[in-house]
N, C-alpha and C positions, 0 to 999 in steps of 0.2 A: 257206076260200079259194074261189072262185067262178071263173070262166072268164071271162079278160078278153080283150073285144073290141078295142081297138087294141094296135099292137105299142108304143104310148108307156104305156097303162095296164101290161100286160105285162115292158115296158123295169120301170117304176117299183115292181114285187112284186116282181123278183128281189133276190138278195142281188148283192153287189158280184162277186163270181166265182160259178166254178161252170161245171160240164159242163151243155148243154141236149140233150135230147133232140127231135130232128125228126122228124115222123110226116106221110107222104102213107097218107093213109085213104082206101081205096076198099071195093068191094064185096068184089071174093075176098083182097085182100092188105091188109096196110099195108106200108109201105115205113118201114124206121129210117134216120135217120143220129144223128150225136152228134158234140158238138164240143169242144175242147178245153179245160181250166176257165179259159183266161183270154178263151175265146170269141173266137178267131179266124177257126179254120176247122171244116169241118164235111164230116165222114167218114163216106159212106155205109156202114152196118152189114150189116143184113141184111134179110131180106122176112117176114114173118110171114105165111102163108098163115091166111087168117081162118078158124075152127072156128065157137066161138061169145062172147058178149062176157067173161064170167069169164074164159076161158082168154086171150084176144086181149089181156084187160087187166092181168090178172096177167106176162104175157111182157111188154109193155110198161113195168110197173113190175119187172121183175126186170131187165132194162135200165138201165131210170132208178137202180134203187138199187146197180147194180153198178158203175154210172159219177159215182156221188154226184153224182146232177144237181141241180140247182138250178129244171129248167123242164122242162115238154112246151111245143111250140109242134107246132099242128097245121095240117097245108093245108085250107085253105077253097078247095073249088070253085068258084067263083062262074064263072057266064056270061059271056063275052066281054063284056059290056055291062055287067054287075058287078052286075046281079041275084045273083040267089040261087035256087037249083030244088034238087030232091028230091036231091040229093048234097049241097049245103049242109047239110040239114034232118038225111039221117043222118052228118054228120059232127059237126054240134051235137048229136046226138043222145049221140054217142059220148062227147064229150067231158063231156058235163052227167053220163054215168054215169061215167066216170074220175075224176069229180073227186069224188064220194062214196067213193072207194077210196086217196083221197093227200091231203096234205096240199101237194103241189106247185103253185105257180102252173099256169094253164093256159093259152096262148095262142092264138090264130089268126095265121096269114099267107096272105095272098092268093095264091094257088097256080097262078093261070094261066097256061099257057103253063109250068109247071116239067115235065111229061112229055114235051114235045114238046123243050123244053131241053135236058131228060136225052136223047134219043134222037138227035138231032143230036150231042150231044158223042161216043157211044156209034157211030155211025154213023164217024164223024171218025177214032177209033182204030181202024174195021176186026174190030167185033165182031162176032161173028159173030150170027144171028137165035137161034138157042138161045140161048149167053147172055146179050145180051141181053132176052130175054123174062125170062129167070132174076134181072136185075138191074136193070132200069128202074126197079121201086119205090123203092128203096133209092136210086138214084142220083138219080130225082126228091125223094127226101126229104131227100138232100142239097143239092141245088139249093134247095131251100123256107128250109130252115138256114140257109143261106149268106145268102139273099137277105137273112134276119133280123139274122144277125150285121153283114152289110155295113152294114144298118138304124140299128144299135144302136152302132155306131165313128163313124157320122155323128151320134145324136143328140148322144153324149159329146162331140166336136168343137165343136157348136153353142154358140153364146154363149148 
């Protein structure tokens, strides 16, 4: 399996169900979420405080195989302008070594604007700055999900 660039290549490797796993990859955390097997919604998990890539990837795939996923989809940072810069490059980086560890498809979703998402939502209910600092990853990785999922009920609708 190889790491496929759009969410229609992506959309076209999964099986017909199946739980998907969501990953906002940054420098110190990744953030989980994971969604439902008929891919509806998408329920932030938890924050993975990054060690190093064995261990970050194996907790990742013990996720994925506890939820009998079907996918990883991962946030691509790209630039306001939709370039690409050095948070790009180590999240492709990431992803090109997960995928010598699974036999999972492996996706991108365009990630911008889902932490600043997440923290307005988070702001709205009156979280507090601890936890929120505690939970932004996760809830942006839910946010990235979501956006995928909502993606993927449009392409099925499409003629």
């Amino acid at each position: 399996m190889s790491v496929l660039d759009t969410p229609e290549a992506f959309a076209a490797a999964l099986p017909a169900s199946g739980a998907l796993v969501g990953l906002d990859f940054g420098e110190k955390t990744i953030g989980v979420a994971v969604s439902d097997g008929l891919r509806s919604v998408a329920t932030p998990l938890e924050t993975i405080r990054r060690k190093k890539f064995t261990l970050d990837a194996a907790r990742v795939l013990e996720i994925a195989a506890g939820r009998s996923a079907a996918g990883l989809l991962i946030g691509l940072p790209r630039n306001m302008d939709g370039t690409e810069g050095a948070r790009c490059q180590s999240t492709r980086a990431f992803a090109r070594n997960l995928m010598r560890l699974t036999e999972l498809p492996i996706g991108f979703w365009d990630e911008r604007l889902s932490t600043v998402a997440a923290e307005r939502a988070l702001l709205e209910a009156d979280t507090s700055r601890k936890r929120r600092a505690e939970v932004i990853d996760h809830v942006a990785a839910g946010y990235i999900l979501q956006g995928f999922l909502d993606r993927l009920r449009h392409m099925k609708d499409a003629p």
